[in-house]
DRENFIGU-292272 format. One record per residue (C-alpha): residue number from 1; x, y, z; residue in three letters. Coordinates in steps of 0.05 Angstrom, whole numbers, plus 5000, padded with zeros to 4 digits. Layout:
residues N
resi  c1  c2  c3  resn
NUM  X  Y  Z  ALA
...
//
This chain:
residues 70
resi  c1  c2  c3  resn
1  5000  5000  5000  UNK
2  5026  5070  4989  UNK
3  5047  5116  5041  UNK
4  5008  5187  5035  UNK
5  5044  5241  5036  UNK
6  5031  5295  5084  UNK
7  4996  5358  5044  UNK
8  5024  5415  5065  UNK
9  4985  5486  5045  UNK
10  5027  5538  5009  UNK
11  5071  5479  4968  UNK
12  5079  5494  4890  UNK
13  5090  5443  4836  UNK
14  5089  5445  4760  UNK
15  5032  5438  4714  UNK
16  5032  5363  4677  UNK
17  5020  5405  4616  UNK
18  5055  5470  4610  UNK
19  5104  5465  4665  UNK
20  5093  5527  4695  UNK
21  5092  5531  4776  UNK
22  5024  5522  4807  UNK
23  4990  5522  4879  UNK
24  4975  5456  4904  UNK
25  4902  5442  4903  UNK
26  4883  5521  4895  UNK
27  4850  5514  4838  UNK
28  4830  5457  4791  UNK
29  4868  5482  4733  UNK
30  4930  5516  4714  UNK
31  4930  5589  4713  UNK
32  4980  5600  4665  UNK
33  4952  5551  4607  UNK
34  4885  5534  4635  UNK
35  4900  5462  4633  UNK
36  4849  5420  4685  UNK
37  4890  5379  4744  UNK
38  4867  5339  4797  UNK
39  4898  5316  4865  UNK
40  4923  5249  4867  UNK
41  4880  5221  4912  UNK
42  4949  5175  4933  UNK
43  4997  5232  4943  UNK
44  4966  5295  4934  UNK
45  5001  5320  4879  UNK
46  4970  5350  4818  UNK
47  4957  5296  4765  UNK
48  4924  5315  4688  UNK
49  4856  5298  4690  UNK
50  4855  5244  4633  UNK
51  4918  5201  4672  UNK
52  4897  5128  4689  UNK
53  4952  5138  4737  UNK
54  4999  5183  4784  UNK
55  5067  5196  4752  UNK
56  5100  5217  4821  UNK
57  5072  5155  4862  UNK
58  5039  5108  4814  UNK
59  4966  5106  4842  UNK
60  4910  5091  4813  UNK
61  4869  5151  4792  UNK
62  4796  5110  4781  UNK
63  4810  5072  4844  UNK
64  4819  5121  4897  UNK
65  4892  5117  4898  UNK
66  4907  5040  4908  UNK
67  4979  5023  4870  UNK
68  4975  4989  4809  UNK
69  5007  4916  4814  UNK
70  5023  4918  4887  UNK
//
């Protein structure tokens, strides 16, 4: 099972699309290219909306963050 990691409020990352530096979980998009994102429900990170799974911890995205294969 995956560890979570702790969210912490304030924390910027880069848009899956565009790359540009965005707020965690502020908004549901990326300001600078309007791309939508959503929290990986195994990490917290943002994740494009269309991924099957999370690039930075491998959950899955349908499944409420389980792993794949483990």
């Amino acid at each position: 099972m995956a560890k979570k990691k702790e969210v912490v409020r304030g924390q910027r990352h880069a848009c899956p699309f565009c790359d540009a530096e965005i707020a965690e979980a502020a908004f549901p998009y990326c300001e600078a290219c309007g791309f939508r994102t959503v929290p990986c429900p195994g990490c917290g990170l943002p994740v494009a909306s269309l991924r099957e799974d999370c690039p930075h911890c491998g959950a899955d995205m349908k499944k409420g963050g389980a792993v794949k294969g483990g």
